[in-house]
C-alpha positions in Angstrom: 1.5 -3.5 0.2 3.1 -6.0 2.5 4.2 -7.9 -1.0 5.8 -5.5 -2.2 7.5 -4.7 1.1 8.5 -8.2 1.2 9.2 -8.8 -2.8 10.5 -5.7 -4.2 14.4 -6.0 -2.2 14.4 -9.5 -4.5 14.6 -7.0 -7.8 16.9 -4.8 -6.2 15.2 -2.5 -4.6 15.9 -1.2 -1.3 12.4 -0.1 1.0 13.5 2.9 2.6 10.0 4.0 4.0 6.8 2.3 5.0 4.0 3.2 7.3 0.8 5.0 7.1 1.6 9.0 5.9 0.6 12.2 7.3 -2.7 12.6 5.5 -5.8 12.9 7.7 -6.8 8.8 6.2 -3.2 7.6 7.3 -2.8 6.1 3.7 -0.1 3.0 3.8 2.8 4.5 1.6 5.9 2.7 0.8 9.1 4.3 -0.5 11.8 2.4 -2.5 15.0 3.3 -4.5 16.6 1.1 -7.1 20.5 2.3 -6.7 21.7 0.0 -9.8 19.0 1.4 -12.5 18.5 5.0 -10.6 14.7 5.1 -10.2 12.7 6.2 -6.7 9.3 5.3 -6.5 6.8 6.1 -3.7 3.5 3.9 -3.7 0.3 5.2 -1.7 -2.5 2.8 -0.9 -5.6 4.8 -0.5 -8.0 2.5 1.2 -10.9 5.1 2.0 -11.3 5.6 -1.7 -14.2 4.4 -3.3 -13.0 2.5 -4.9 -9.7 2.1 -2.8 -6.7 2.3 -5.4 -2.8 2.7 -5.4 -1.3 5.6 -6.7 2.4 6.0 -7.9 5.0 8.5 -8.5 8.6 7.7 -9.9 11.6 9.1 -10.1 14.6 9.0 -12.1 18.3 9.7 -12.0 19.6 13.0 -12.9 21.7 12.5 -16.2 24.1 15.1 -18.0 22.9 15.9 -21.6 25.6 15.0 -24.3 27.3 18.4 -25.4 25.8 19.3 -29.0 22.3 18.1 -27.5 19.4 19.9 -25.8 16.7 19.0 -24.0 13.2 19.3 -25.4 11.2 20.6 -22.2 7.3 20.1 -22.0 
């Protein structure tokens, strides 16, 4: 986690949260937005797992749908 605190601001993205979370293990979790490509992503290292393992949830920018076009929702 401390390398990608360290290394992700070289790819352009900015760390806007780090630090253990509000779950009872106090999981690391590290928060990061890429402004230039419009993607969040939050990272959770769960130590206390067995096996211990990182879990990730993105985020992207909010685009308008050409007109003519729909969405296909799932």
């Amino acid at each position: 986690m401390e390398k990608l605190k360290s290394k992700l601001p070289k790819y352009g993205w900015e760390v806007v949260e780090y630090g253990s979370d509000s779950s009872r293990n106090k999981n690391l979790s590290l928060t990061a937005d890429n402004g230039t490509k419009k993607f969040s992503v939050k990272i959770t290292y769960q130590a206390k797992d067995n096996p211990s393992n990182l879990s990730f949830f993105v985020v992207s920018g909010c685009y308008q749908v050409p007109d003519g076009q729909k969405i296909e929702q799932f």
